[in-house]
PQR file with spaces between the fields and no chain letter, atoms N, CA, C, O and H, PARSE charges and radii, in Angstrom:
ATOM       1  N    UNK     1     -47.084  -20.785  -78.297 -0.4000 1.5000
ATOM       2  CA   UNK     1     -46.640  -21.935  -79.071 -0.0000 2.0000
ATOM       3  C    UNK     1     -46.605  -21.585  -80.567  0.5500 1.7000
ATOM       4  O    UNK     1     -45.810  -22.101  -81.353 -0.5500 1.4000
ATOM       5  N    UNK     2     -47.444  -20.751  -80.868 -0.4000 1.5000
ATOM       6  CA   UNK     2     -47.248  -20.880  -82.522 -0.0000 2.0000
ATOM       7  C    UNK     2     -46.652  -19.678  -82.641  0.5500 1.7000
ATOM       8  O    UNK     2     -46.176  -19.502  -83.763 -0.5500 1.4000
ATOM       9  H    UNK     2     -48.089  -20.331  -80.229  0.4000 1.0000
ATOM      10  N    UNK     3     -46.459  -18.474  -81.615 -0.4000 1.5000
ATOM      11  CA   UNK     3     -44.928  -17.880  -82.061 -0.0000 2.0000
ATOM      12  C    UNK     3     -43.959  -18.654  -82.251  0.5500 1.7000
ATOM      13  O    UNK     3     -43.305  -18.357  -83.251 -0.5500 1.4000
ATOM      14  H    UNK     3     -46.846  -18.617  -80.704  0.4000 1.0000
ATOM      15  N    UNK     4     -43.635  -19.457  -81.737 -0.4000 1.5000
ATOM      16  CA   UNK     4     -42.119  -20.393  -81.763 -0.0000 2.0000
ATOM      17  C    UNK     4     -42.433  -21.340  -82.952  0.5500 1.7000
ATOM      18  O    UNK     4     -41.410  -21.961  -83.242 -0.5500 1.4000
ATOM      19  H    UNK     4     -44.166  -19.699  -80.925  0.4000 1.0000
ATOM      20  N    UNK     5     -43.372  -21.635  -83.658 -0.4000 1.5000
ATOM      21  CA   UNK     5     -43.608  -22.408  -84.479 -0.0000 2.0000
ATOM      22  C    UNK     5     -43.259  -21.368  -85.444  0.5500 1.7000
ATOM      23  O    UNK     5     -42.121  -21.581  -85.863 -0.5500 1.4000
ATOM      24  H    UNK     5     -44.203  -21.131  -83.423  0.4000 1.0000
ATOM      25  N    UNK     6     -43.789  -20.324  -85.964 -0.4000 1.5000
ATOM      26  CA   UNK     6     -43.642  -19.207  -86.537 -0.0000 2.0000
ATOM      27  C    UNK     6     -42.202  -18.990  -87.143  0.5500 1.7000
ATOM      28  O    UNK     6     -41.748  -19.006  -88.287 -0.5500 1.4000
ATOM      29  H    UNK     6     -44.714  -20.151  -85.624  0.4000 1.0000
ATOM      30  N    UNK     7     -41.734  -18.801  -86.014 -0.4000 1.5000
ATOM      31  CA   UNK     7     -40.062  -17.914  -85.890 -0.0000 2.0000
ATOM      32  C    UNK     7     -39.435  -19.168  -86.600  0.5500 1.7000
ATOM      33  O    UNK     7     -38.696  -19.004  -87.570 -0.5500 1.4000
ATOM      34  H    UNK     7     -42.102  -18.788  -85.085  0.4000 1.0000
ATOM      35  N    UNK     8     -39.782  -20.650  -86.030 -0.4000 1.5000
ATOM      36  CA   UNK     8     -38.956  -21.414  -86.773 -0.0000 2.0000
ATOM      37  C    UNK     8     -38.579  -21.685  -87.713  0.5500 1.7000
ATOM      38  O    UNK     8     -37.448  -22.111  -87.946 -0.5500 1.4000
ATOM      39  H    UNK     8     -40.382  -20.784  -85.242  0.4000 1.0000
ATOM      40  N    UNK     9     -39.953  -21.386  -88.911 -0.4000 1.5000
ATOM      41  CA   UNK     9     -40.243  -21.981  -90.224 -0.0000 2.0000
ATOM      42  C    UNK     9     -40.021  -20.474  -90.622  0.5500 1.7000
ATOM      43  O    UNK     9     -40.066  -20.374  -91.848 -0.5500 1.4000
ATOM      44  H    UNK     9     -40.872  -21.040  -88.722  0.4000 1.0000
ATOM      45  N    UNK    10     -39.784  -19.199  -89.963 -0.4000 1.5000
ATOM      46  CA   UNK    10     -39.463  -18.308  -90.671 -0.0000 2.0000
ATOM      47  C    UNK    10     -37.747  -17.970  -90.794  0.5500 1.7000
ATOM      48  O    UNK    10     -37.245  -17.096  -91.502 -0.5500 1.4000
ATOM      49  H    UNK    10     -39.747  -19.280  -88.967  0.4000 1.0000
ATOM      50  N    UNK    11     -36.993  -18.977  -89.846 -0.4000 1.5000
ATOM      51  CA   UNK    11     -35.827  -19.094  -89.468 -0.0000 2.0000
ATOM      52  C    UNK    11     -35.091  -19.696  -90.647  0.5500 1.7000
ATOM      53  O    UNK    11     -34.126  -19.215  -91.242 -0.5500 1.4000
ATOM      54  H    UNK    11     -37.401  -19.686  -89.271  0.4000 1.0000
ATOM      55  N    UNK    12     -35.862  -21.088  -90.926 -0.4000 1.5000
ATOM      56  CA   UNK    12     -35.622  -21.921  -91.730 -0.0000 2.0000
ATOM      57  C    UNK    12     -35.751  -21.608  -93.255  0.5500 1.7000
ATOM      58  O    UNK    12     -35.055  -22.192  -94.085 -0.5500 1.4000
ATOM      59  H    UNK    12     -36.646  -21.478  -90.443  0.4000 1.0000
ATOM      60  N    UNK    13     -36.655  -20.680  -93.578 -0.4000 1.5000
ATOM      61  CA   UNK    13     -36.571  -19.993  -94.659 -0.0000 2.0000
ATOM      62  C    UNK    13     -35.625  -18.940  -95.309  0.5500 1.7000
ATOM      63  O    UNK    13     -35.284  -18.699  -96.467 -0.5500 1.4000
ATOM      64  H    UNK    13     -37.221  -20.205  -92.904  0.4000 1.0000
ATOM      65  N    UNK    14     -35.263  -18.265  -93.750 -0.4000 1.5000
ATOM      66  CA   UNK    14     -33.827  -17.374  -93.762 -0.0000 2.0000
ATOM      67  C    UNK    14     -33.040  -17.851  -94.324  0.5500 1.7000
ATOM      68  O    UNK    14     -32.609  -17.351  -95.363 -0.5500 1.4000
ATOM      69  H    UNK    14     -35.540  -18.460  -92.809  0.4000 1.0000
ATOM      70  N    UNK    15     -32.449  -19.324  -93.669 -0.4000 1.5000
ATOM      71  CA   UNK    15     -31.366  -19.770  -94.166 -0.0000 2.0000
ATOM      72  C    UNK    15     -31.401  -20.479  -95.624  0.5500 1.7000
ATOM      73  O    UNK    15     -30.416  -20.643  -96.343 -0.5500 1.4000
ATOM      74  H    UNK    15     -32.799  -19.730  -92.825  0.4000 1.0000
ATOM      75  N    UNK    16     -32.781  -20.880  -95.926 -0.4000 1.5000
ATOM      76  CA   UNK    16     -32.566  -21.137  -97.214 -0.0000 2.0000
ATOM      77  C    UNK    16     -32.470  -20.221  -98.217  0.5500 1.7000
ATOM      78  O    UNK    16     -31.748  -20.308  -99.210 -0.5500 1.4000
ATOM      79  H    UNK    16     -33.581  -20.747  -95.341  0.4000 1.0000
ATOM      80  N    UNK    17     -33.230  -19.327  -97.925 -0.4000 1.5000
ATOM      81  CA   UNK    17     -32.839  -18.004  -99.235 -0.0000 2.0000
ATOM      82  C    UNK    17     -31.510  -17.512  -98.866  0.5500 1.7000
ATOM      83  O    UNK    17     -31.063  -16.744  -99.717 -0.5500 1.4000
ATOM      84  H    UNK    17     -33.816  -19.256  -97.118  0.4000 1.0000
ATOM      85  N    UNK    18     -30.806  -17.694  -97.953 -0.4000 1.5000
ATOM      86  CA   UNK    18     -29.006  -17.082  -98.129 -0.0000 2.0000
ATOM      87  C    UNK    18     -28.345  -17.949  -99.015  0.5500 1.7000
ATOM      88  O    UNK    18     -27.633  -17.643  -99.971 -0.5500 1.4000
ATOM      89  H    UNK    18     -31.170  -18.318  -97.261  0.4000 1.0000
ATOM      90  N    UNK    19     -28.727  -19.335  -98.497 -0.4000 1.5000
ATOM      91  CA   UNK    19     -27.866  -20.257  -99.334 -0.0000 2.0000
ATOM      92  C    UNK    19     -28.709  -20.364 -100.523  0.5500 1.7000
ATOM      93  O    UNK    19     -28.203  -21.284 -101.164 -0.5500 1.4000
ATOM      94  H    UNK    19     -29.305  -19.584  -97.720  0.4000 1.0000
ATOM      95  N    UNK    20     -29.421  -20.052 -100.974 -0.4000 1.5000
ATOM      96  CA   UNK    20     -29.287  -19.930 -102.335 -0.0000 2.0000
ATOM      97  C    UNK    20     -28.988  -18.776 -103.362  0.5500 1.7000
ATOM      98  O    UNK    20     -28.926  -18.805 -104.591 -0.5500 1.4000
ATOM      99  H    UNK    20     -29.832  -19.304 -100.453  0.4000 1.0000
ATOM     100  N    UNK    21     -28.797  -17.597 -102.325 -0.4000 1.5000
ATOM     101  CA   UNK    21     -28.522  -16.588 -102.914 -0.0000 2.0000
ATOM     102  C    UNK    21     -26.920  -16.823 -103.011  0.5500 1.7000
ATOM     103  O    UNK    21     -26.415  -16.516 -104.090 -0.5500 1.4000
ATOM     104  H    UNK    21     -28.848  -17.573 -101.326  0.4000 1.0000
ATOM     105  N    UNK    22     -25.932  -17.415 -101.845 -0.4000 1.5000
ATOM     106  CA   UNK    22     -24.900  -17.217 -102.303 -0.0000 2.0000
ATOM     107  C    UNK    22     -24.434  -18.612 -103.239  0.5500 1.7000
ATOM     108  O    UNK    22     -23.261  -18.893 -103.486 -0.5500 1.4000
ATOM     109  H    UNK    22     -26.342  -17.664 -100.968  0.4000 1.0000
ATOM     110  N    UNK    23     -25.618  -19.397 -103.689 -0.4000 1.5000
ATOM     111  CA   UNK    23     -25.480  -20.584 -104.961 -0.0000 2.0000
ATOM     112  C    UNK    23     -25.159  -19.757 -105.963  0.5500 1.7000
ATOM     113  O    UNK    23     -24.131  -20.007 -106.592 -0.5500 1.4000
ATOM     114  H    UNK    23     -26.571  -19.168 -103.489  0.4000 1.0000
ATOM     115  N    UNK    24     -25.974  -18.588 -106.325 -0.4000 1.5000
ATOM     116  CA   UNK    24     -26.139  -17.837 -107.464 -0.0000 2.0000
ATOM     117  C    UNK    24     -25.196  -16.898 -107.947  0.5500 1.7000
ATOM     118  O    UNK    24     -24.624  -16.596 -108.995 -0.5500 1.4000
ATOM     119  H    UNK    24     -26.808  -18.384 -105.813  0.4000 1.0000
ATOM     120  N    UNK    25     -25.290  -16.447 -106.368 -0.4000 1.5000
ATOM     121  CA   UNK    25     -23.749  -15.865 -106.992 -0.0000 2.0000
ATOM     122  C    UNK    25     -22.681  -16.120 -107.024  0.5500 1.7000
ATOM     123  O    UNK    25     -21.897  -15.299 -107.499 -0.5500 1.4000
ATOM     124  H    UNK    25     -25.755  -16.692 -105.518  0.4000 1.0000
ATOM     125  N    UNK    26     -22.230  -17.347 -106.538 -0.4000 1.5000
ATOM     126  CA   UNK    26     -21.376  -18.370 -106.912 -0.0000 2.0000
ATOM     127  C    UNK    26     -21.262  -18.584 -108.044  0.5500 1.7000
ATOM     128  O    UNK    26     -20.214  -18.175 -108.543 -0.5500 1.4000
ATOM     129  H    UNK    26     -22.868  -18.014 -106.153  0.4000 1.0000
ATOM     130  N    UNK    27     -22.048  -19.154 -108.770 -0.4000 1.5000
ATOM     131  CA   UNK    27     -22.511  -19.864 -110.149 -0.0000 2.0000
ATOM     132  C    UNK    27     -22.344  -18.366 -111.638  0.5500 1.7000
ATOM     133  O    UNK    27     -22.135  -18.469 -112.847 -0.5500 1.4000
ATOM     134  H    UNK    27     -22.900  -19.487 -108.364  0.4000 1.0000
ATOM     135  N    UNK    28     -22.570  -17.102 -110.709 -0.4000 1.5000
ATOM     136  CA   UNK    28     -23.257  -15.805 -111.528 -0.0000 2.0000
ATOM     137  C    UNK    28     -21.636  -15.293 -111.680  0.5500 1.7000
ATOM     138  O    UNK    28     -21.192  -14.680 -112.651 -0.5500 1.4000
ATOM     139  H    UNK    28     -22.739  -17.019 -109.727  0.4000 1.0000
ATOM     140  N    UNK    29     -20.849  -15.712 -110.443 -0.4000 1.5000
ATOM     141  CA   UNK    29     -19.601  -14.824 -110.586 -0.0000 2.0000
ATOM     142  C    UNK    29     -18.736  -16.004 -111.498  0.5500 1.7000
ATOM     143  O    UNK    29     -17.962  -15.311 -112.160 -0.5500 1.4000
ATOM     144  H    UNK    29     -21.209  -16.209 -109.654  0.4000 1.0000
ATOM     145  N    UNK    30     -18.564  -16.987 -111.745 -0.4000 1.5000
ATOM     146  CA   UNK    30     -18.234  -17.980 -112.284 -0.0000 2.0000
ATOM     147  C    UNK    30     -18.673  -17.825 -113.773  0.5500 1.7000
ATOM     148  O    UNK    30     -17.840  -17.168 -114.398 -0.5500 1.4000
ATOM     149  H    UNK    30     -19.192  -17.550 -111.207  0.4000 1.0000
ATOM     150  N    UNK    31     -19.534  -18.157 -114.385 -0.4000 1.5000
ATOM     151  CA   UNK    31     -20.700  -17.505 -115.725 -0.0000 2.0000
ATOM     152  C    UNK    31     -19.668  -15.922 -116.000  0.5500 1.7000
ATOM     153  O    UNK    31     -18.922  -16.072 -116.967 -0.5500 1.4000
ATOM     154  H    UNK    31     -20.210  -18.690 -113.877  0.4000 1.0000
ATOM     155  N    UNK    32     -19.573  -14.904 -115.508 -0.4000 1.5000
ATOM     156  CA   UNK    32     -19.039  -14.057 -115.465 -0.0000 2.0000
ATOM     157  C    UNK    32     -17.902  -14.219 -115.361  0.5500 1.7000
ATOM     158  O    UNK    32     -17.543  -13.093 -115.017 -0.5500 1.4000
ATOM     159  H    UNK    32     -20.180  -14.783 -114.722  0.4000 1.0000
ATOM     160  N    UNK    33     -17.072  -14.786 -115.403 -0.4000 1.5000
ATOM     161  CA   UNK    33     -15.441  -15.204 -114.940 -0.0000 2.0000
ATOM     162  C    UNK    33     -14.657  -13.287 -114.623  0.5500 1.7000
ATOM     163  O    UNK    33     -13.660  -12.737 -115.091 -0.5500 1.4000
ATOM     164  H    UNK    33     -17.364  -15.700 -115.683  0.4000 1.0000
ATOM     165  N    UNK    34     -15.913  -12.740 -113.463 -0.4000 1.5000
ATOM     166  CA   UNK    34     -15.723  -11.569 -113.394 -0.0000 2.0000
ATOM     167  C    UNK    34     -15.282  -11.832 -111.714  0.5500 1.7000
ATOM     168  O    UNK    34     -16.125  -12.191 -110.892 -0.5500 1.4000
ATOM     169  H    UNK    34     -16.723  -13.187 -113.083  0.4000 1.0000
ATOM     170  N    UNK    35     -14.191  -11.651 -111.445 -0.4000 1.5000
ATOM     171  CA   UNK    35     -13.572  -11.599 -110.078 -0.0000 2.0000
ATOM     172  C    UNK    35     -14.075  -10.020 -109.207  0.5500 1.7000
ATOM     173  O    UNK    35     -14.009   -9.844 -107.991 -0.5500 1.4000
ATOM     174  H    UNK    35     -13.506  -11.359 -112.113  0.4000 1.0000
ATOM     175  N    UNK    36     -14.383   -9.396 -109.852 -0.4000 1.5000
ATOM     176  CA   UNK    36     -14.858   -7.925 -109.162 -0.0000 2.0000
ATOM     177  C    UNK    36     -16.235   -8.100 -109.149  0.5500 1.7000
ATOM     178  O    UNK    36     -16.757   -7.068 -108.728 -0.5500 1.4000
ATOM     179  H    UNK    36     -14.436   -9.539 -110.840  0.4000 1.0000
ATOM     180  N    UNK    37     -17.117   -9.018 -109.446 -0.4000 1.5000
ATOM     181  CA   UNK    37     -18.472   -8.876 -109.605 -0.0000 2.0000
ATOM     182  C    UNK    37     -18.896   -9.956 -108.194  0.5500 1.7000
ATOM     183  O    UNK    37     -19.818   -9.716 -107.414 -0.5500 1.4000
ATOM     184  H    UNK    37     -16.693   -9.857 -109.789  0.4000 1.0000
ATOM     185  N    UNK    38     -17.890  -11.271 -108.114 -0.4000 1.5000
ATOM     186  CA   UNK    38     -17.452  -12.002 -106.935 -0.0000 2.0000
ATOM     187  C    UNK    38     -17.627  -11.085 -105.495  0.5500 1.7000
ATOM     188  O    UNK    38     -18.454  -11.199 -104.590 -0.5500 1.4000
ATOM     189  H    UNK    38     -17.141  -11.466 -108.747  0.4000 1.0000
ATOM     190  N    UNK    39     -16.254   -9.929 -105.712 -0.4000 1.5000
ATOM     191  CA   UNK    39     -15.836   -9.485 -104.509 -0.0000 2.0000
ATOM     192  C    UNK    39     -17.402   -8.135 -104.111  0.5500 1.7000
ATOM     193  O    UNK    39     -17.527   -7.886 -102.912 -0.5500 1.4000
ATOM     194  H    UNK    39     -15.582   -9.836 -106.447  0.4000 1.0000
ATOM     195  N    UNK    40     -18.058   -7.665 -104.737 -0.4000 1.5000
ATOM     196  CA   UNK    40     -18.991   -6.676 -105.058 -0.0000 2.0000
ATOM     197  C    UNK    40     -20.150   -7.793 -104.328  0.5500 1.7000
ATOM     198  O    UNK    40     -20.838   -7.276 -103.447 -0.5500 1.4000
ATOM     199  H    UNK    40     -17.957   -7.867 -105.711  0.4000 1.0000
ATOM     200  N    UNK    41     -20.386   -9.100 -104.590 -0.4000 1.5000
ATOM     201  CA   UNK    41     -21.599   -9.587 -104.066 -0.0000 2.0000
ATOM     202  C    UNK    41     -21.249  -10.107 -102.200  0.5500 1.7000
ATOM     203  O    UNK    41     -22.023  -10.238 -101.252 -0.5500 1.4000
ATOM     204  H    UNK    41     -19.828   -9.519 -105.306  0.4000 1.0000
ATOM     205  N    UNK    42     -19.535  -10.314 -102.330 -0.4000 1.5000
ATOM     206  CA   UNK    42     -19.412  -10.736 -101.298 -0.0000 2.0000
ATOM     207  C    UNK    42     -19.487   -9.248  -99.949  0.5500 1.7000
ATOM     208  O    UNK    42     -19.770   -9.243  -98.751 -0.5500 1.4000
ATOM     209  H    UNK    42     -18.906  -10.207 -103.100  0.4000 1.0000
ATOM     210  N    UNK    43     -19.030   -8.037 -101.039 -0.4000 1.5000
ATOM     211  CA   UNK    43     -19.520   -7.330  -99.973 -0.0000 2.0000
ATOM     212  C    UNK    43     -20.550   -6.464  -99.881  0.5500 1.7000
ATOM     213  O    UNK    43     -20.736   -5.448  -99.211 -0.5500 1.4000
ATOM     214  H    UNK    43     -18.800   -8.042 -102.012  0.4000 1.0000
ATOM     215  N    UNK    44     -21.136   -7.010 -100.618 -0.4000 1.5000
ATOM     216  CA   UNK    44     -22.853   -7.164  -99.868 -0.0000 2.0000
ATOM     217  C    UNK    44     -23.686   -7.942  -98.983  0.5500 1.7000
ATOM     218  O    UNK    44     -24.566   -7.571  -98.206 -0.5500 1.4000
ATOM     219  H    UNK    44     -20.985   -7.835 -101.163  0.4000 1.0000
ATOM     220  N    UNK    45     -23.247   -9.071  -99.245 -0.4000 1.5000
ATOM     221  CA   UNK    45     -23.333   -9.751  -97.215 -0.0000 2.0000
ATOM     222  C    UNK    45     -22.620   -9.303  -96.475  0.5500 1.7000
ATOM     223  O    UNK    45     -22.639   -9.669  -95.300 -0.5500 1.4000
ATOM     224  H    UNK    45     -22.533   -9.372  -99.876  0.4000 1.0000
């Protein structure tokens, strides 16, 4: 039981640090009005 409790809240943390990583670099490539700095973060996911 508290593996699955575990995995969840470590699941749920996953997805919040992606989406805020791609807030930032949203916001970072924008701030930058750098279109190659955009395509450079996108292909890094």
């Amino acid at each position: 039981m508290t593996d699955k409790k575990w995995y969840k809240s470590k699941t749920k943390w996953g997805t919040l640090l992606i989406g805020v990583s791609v807030v930032l670099g949203t916001v970072g490539g924008w701030l930058s009005g750098s279109i190659d700095a955009g395509s450079a973060f996108t292909a890094l996911m």
